[in-house]
C-alpha atoms as one frame of an Amber mdcrd trajectory, in Angstrom:
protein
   0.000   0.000   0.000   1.371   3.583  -0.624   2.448   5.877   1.895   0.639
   9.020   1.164   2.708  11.233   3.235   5.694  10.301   1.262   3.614  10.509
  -2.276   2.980  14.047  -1.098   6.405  15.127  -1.183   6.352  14.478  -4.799
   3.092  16.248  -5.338   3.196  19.359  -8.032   7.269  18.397  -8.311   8.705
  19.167 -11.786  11.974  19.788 -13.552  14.190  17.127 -11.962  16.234  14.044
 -12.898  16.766  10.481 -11.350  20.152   9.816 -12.001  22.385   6.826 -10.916
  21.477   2.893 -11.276  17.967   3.422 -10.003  15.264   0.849 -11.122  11.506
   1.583 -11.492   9.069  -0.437 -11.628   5.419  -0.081 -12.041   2.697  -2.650
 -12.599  -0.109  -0.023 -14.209   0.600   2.878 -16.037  -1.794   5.250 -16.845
  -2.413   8.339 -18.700  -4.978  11.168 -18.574  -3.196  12.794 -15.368  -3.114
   9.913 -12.953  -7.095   9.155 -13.832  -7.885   5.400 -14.665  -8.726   5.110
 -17.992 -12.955   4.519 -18.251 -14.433   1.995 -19.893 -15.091   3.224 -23.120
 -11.524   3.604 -23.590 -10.512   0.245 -22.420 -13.535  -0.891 -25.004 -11.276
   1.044 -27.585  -8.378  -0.440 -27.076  -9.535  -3.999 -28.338 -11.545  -2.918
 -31.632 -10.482  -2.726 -35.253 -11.681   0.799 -36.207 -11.245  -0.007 -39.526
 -13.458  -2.515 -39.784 -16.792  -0.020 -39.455 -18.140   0.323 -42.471 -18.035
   3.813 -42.312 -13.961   4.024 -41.414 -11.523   6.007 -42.926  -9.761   3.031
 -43.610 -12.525   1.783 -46.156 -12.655   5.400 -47.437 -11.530   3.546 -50.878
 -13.846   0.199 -50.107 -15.530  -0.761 -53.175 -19.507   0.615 -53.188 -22.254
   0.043 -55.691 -21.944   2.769 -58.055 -26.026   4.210 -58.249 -28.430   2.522
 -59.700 -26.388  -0.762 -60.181 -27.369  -3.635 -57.599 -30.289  -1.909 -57.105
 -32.566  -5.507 -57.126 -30.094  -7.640 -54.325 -30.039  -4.400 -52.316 -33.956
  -3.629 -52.462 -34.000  -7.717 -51.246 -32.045  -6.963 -48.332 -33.775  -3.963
 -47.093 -36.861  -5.423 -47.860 -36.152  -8.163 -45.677 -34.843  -6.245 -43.126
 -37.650  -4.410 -42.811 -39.931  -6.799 -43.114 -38.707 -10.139 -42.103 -41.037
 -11.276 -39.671 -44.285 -11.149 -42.487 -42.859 -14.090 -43.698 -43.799 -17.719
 -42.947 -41.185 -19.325 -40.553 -38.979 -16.120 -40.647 -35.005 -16.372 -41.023
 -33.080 -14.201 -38.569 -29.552 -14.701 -40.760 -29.026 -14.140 -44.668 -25.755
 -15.511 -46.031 -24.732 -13.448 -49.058 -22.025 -15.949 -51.155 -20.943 -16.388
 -54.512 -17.551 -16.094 -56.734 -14.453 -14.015 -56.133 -15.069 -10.750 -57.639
 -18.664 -10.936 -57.922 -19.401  -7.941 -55.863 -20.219  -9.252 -52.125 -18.316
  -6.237 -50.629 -19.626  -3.893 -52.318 -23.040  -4.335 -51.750 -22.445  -4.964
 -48.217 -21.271  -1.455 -47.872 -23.710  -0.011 -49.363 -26.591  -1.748 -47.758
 -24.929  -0.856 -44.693 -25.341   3.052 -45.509 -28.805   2.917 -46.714 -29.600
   1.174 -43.458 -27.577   3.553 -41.362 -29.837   6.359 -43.216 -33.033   4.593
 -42.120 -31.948   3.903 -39.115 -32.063   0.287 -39.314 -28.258  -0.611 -38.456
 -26.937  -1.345 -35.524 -23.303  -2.631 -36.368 -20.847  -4.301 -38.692 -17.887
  -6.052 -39.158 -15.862  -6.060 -42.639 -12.908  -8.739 -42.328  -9.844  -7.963
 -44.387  -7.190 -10.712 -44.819  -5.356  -8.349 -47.921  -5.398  -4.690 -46.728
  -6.129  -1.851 -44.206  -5.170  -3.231 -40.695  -4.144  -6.166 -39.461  -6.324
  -6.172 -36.789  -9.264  -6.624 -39.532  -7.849 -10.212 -39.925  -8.924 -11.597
 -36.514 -11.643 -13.009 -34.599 -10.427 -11.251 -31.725 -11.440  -8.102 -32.467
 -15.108  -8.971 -33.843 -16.754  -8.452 -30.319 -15.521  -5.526 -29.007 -15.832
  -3.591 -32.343 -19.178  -4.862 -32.123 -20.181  -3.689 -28.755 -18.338  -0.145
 -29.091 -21.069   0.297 -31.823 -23.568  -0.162 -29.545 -22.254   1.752 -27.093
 -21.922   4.745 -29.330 -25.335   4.387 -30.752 -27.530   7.198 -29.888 -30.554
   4.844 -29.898 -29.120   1.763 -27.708 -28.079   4.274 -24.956 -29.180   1.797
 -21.975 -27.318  -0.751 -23.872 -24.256   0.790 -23.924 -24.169   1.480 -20.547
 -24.711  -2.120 -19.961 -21.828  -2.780 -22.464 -19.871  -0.742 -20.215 -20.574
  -1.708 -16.686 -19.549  -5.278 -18.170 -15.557  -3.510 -19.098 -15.600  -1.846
 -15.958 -16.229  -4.975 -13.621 -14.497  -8.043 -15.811 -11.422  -5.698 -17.633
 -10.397  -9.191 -18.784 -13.391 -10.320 -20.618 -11.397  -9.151 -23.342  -8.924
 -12.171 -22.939 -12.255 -14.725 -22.904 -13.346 -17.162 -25.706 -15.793 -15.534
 -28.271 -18.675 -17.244 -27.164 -17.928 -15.970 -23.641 -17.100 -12.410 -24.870
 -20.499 -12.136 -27.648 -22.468 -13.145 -23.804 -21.113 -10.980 -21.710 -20.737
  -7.685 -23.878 -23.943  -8.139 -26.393 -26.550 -10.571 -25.095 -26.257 -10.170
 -21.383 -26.608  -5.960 -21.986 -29.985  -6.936 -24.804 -31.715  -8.921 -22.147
 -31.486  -6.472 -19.789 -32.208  -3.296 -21.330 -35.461  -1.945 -22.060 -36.103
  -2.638 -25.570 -37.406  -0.263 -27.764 -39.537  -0.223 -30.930 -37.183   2.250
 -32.500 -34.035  -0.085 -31.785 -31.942  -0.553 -34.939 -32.781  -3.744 -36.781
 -29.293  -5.399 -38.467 -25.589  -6.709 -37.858 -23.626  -7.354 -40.860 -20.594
  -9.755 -40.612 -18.631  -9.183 -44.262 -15.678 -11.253 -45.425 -16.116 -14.066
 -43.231 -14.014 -16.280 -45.502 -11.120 -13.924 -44.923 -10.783 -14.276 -41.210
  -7.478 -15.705 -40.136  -6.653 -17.609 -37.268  -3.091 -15.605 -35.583   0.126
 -17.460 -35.210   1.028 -19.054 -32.021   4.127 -18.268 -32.466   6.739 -16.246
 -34.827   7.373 -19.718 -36.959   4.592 -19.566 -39.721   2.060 -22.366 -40.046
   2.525 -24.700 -42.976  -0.041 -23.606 -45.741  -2.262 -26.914 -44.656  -1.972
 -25.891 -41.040  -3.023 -21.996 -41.796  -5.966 -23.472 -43.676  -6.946 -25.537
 -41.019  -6.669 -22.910 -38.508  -8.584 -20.469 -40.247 -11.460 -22.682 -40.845
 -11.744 -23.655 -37.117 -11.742 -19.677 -36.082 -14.356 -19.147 -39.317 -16.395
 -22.029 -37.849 -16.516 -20.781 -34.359 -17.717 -17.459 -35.528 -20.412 -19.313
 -37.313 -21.478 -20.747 -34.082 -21.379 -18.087 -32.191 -23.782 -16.214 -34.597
 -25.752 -18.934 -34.782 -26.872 -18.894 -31.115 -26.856 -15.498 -31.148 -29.643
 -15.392 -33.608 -31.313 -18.166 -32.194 -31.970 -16.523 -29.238 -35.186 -14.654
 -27.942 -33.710 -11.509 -26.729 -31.840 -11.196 -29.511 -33.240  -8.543 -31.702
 -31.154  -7.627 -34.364 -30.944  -9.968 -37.783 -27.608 -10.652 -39.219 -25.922
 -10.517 -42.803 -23.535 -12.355 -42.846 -21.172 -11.976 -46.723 -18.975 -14.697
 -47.964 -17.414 -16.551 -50.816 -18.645 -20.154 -50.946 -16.023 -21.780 -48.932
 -16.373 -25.520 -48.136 -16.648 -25.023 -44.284 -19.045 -22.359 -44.577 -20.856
 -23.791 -47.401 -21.283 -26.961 -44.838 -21.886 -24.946 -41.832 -25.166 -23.053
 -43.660 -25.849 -26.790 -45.815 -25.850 -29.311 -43.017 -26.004 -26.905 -39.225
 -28.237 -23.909 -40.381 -30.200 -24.486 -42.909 -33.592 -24.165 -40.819 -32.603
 -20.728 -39.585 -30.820 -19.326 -42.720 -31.658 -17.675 -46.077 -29.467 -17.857
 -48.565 -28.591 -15.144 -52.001 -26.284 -16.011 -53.993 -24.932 -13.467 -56.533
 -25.992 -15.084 -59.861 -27.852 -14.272 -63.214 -30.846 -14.014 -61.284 -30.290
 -10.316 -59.993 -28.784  -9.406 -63.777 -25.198  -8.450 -63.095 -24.948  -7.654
 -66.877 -27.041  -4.949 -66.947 -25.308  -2.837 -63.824 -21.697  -3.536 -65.756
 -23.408  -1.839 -68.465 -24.622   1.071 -66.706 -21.226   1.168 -64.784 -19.312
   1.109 -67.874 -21.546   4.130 -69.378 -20.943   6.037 -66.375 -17.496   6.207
 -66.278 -16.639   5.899 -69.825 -18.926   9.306 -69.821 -16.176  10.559 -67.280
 -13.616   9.887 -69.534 -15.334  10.977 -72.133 -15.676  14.471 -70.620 -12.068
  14.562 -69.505 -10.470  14.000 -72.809 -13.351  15.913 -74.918 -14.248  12.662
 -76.760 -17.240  11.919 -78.819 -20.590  11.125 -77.867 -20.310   7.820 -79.236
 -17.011   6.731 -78.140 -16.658   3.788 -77.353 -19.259   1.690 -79.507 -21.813
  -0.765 -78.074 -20.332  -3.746 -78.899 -16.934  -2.281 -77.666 -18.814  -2.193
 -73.811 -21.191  -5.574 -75.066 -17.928  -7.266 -74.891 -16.138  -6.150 -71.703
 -19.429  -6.798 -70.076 -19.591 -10.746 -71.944 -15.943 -11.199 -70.440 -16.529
 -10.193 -67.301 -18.592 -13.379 -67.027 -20.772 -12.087 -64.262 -17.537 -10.698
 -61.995 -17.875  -6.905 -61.152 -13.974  -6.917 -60.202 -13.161  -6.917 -64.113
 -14.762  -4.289 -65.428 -13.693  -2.350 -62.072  -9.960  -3.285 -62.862 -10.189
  -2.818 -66.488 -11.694   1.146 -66.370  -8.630   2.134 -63.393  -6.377   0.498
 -66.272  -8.231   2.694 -69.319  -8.776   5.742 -66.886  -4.930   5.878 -65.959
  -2.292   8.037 -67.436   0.158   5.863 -69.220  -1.431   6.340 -72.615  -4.689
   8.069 -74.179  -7.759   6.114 -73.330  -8.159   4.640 -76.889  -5.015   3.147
 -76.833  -5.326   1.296 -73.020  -8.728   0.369 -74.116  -7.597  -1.205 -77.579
  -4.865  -2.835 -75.306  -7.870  -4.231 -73.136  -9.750  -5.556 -76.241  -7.156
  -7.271 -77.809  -6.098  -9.845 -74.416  -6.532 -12.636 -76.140  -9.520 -14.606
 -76.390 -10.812 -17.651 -74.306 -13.326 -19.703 -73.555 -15.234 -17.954 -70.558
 -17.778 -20.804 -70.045 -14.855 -23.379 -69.486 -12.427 -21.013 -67.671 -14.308
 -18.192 -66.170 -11.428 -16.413 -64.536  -9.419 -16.644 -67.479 -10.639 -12.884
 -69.025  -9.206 -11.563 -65.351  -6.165 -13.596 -65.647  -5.313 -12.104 -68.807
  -6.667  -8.323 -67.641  -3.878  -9.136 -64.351  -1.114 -10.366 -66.647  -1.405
  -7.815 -68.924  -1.126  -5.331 -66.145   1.425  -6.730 -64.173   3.262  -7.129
 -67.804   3.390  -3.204 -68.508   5.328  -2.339 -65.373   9.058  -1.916 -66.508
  10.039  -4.389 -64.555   7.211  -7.370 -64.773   8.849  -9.728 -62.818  10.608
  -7.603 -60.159   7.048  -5.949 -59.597   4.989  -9.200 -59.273   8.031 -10.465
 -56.671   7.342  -6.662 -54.313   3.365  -7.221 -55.236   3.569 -11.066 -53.774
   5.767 -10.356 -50.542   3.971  -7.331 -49.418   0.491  -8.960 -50.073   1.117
 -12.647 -49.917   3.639 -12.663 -46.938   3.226 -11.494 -43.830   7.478 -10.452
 -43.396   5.952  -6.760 -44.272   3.322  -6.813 -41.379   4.043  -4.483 -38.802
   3.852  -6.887 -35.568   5.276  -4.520 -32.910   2.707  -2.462 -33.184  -0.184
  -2.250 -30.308  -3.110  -0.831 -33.532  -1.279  -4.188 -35.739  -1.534  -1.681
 -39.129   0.734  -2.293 -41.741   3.934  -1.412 -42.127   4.111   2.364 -44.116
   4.616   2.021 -47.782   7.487   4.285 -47.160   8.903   2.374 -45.345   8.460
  -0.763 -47.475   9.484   1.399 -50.213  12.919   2.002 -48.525  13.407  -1.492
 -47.291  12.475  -2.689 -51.106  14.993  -0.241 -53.227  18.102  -1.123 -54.092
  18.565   2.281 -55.544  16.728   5.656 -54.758  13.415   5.643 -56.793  13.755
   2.329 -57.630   9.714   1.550 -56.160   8.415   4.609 -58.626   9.534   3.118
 -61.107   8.700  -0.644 -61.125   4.940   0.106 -59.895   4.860   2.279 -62.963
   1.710   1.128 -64.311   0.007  -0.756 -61.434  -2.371   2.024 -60.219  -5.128
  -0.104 -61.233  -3.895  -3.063 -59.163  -2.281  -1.571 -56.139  -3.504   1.719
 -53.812   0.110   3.491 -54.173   0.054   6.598 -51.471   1.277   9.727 -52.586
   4.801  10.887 -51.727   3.931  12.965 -48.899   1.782  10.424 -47.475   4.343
   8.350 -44.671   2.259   6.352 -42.692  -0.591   4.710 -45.218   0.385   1.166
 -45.975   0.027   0.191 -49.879  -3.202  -1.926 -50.485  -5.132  -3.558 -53.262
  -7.947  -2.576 -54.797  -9.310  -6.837 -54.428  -8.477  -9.500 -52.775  -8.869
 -11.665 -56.448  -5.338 -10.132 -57.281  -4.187 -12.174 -54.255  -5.872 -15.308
 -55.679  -4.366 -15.579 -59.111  -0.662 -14.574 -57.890  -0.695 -17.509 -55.029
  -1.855 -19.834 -58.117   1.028 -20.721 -60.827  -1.557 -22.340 -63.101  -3.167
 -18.858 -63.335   0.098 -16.567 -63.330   2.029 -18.664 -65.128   5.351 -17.111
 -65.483   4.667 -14.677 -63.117   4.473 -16.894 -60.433   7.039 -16.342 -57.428
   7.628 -19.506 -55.318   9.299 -18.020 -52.528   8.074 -14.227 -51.696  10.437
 -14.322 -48.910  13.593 -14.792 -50.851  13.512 -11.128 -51.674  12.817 -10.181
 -48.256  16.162 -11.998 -47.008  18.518 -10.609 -49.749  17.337  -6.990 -49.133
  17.071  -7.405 -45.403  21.096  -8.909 -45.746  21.753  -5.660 -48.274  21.084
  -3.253 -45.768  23.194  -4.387 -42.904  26.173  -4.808 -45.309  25.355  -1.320
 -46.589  24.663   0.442 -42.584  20.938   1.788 -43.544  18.384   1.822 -47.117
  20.043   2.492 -50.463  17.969   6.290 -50.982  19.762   8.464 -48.818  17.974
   9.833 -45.418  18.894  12.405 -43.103  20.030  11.240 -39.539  16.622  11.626
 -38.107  15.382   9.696 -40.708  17.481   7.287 -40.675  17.677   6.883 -37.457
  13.796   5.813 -37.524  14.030   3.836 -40.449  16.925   1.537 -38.813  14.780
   1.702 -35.359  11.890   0.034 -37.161  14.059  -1.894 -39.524  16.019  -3.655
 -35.807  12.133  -5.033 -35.154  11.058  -6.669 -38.402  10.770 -10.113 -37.636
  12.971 -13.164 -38.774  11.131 -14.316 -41.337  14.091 -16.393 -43.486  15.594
 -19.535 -43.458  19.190 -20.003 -42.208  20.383 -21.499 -45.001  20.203 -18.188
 -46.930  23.187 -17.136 -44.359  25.531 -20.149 -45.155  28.698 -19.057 -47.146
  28.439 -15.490 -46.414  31.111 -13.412 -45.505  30.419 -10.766 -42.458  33.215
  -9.134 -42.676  30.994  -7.266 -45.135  27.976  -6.736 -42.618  29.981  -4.983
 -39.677  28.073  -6.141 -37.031  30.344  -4.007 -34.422  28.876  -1.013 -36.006
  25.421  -2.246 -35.515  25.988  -3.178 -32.081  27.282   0.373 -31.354  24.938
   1.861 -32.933  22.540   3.971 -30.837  19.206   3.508 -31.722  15.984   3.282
 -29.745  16.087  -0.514 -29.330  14.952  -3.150 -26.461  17.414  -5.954 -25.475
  14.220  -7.881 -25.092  12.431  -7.374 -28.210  10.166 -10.587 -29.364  12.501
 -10.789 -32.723  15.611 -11.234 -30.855  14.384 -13.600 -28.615  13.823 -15.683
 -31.286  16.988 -14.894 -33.172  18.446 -16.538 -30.168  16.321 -19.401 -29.983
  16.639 -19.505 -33.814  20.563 -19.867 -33.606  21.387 -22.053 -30.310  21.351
 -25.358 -32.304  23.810 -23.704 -34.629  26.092 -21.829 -31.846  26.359 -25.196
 -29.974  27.122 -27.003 -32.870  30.454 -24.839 -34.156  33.671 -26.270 -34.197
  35.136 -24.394 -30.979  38.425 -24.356 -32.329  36.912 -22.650 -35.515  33.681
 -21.021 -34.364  33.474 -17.301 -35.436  30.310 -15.340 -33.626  30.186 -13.474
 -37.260  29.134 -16.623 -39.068  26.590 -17.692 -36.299  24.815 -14.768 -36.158
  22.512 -16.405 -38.910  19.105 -15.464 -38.331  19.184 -12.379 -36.655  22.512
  -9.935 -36.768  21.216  -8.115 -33.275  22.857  -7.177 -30.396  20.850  -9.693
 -28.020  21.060 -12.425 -30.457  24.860 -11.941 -30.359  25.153 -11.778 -26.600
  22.666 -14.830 -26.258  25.605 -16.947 -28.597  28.528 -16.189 -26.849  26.898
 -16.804 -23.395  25.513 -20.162 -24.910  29.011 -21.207 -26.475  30.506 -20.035
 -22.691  27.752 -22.159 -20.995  25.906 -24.858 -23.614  23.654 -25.914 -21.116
  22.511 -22.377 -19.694  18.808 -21.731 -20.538  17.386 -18.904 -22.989  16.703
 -15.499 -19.846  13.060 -14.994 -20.092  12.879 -11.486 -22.188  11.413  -9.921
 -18.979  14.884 -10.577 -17.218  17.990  -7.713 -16.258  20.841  -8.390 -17.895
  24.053  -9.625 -15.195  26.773  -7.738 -16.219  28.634 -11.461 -17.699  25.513
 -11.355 -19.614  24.640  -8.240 -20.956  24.839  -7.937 -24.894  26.840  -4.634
 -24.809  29.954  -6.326 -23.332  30.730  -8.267 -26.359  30.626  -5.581 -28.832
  35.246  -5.610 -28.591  35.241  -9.422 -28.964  33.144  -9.042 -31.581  34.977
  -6.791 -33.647  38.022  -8.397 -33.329  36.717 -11.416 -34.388  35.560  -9.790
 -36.981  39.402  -8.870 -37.670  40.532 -11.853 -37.343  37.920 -13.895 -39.613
């Protein structure tokens, strides 16, 4: 307990310094001038904001451009509104069909006209390929959830609810899903006073992209992700499920996905009773909104390069629409291609119309393959830009997993870590606008992102890409992450401030290589002493180094004593704690790993080896 007559002697204090080897320790730290935080805050902490449907994050989210998926939208609303007319009514609507058919789009825009009437009362877009990390997990779904409620103006004795739940159980956060949907939605419903002008919807969007988080920093095997993912995306199912099922549960729920065979299942053989199913086919006449959203934006164009009337001909849009077989994402992709600024419009869209030709009822992706391929193709560098494209999209060596908000690491900074000579990035994404969100120069936080997840698809699938196809993403990411220790920093040139941030963030990426890629190298080149002496704002007990040092002890305690050389150990992780954890494991082999939340003894501490290490160096 605190003594408050010696806490007063500190009271109002300012302008002093502890000096000396003086410890503090402190087991909650809090802002907001010594107040607790309140609950809505700790609420905040666990959402993905970006994830709303109305978040600047999805500011560039595909949307139904007007009057184009006007019939599947009218169906939703309609049932919305009025659901419970019908004979044994359905409290969940699953929304599924192919990749690029459009699921997204009218999910966010449902969700506005519902927000206009009134009628919503949260959502939830997953996002395995852009905007946060966060947007990825089941973790998050919840508490997003709830802080809706909380800040809807008509669910005020529900929010309160919400919150009376954070402020007794702060760790309900850390409980299953089922546990956390209970406690923070249903338990708050049943208890409040319901009202007939209570919103009427939740919309789940993306299911199929949630992703199950690694247990660790070794990455599941592709089988084992899969696996994973399906058991979080089945839980979720569940969870709704009972959700819905219950009586004092009064919202209905949307739930968007893309056919997948779990999910499929879970509505085919668990909810079929309770579920009503759309499914984005010729039925709601996806020709005819291509068509109108071809003849609004070639009309843009049209009035931006003072073109005719009549440009381009009928048959000219007849046969975009024909190879778009019923996907939205290729005429999308194919007017950012024709609207960019690498050429005049006739020429991009005579480049579109003359992809070659294929049978569409056999091989339905094939027109988008092509539109990708030619695309990817008309960079300057083709295959240097699919290689960037597939490790910052298809990898996760680019995610930025120190951070508490889990967003992406800044395309700034991936454009730095990816050049091998200033301007390098500017040059190879020449081109890609239409594929990639590139952020202006100015712009140093924004992550790059794609405009849909189908780009994803056909670069993770050689029989699709074809030559394009990368194998290994990640054997770029070693060779440049190896380039810039031999080189001290990035290859465009950065003031010390700058650099100094760049090489701060650049000590936490994780190890995300295999140690082969280290064998035969020579360190001399790398100068490790410098990067040990180094001062930059760096934690001895980083995750990454910890498992640089677990990543190396097999290889430090199998070296040739007579031989070993720290500089060719130092394999998976060139870092000042990986380096200290060697020598003290080649000193003591059967010392254990210190827990990362352990002082350094002075035998032990990282910084005393930085002299043997350069003279080994020397000497190697």
């Amino acid at each position: 307990m605190s003594n408050p007559v010696a806490m007063s002697n500190f009271h109002g204090a300012h302008d002093f310094n502890i000096e000396g080897d003086t410890h503090i320790y402190a087991m909650n730290y809090n802002h907001h001038d010594g107040r607790s935080r309140n609950p809505v805050e700790k609420l905040r902490e666990h959402i993905a904001a970006g994830a709303m449907h109305d978040s600047a994050e999805r500011c560039d989210a595909p949307k139904c451009h007007p009057k184009t998926r006007v019939a599947v939208q009218d169906e939703l609303v309609g049932w919305i509104e009025r659901g419970d007319e019908e004979e044994g009514p359905r409290k969940i609507v699953w929304v599924t069909g192919p990749a690029g058919g459009g699921k997204t789009a009218i999910m966010g825009s449902t969700a506005e006209t519902c927000q206009k009437k009134g009628l919503l009362a949260c959502c939830y877009f997953f996002s395995s390929f852009t905007g946060s990390t966060n947007r990825r997990f089941k973790r998050c779904l919840v508490p997003t959830l709830a802080y809706q409620l909380v800040q809807h103006k008509g669910l005020r004795d529900v929010g309160e609810r919400i919150l009376s739940c954070v402020e007794h159980d702060p760790a309900v956060f850390e409980k299953q899903v089922e546990v956390q949907f209970d406690q923070l939605l249903l338990q708050p419903l049943r208890e409040a006073r319901r009202d007939s002008n209570w919103p009427k919807v939740m919309f789940i969007d993306g299911l199929d992209e949630c992703q199950a988080e690694e247990d660790g920093d070794t990455p599941r095997s592709p089988q084992e992700a899969t696996r994973a993912n399906e058991a979080d995306q089945k839980e979720l199912l569940h969870v709704l499920l009972k959700a819905a099922s219950d009586p004092s549960f009064p919202f209905r729920i949307i739930i968007a996905s893309r056919p997948e065979h779990i999910i499929q299942s879970f509505f085919n053989n668990i909810a079929p009773h309770t579920t009503r199913r759309i499914f984005l086919d010729d039925k709601y006449n996806p020709d005819a909104d291509m068509l109108l959203f071809l003849e609004a934006k070639f009309a843009e164009i049209r009035r931006e390069y003072h073109l005719s009337a009549s440009w381009p001909s009928s048959d000219v849009k007849q046969t975009l629409v024909g190879n778009a077989s019923g996907q939205f994402v290729y005429v999308a992709t194919a007017m950012r291609f024709i609207e960019g600024s690498s050429a005049p419009p006739q020429e991009l869209l005579d480049q579109v119309m003359a992809l070659r030709r294929q049978d569409v009822s056999a091989h339905p992706l094939a027109p988008l393959d092509a539109l990708y391929t030619h695309i990817l193709n008309s960079s300057p560098k083709p295959l240097l830009a699919t290689r960037w494209v597939s490790l910052i999209f298809l990898t996760s060596a680019l995610d930025n997993r120190t951070s508490n908000d889990h967003e992406k690491l800044s395309a700034r900074f991936v454009q730095l870590f990816l050049e091998s000579s200033p301007g390098e990035v500017s040059f190879v994404f020449r081109g890609l606008n239409s594929l990639v969100s590139i952020p202006p120069t100015d712009d140093h936080t924004s992550p790059y992102s794609l405009f849909h997840k189908s780009l994803t698809d056909f670069l993770g699938d050689p029989s699709r890409c074809g030559s394009l196809y990368v194998d290994d993403p990640s054997e770029l990411y070693s060779t440049r992450y190896l380039q810039i220790w031999k080189d001290q920093g990035p290859a465009t040139p950065l003031s010390a401030l700058k650099k100094g941030d760049f090489l701060h963030k650049f000590l936490e990426m994780s190890v995300y290589f295999r140690l082969s890629l280290f064998m035969g190298q020579n360190f001399e080149m790398y100068d490790v002493a410098w990067w040990i002496a180094t001062p930059t704002p760096f934690a001895f007990s980083s995750p990454p180094f910890i498992q640089a040092a677990i990543g190396i002890k097999d290889v430090a305690l199998g070296a040739d004593s007579a031989t070993w050389n720290p500089m060719r150990l130092v394999s998976r992780r060139l870092g000042r704690f990986a380096l200290g954890t060697i020598v003290t494991l080649k000193r003591n082999p059967d010392q254990s790993l210190p827990h990362r939340d352990a002082a350094f003894p002075p035998e032990r501490d990282p910084r005393t080896f930085s002299a043997g290490i350069s003279k080994s160096c020397s000497n190697s």
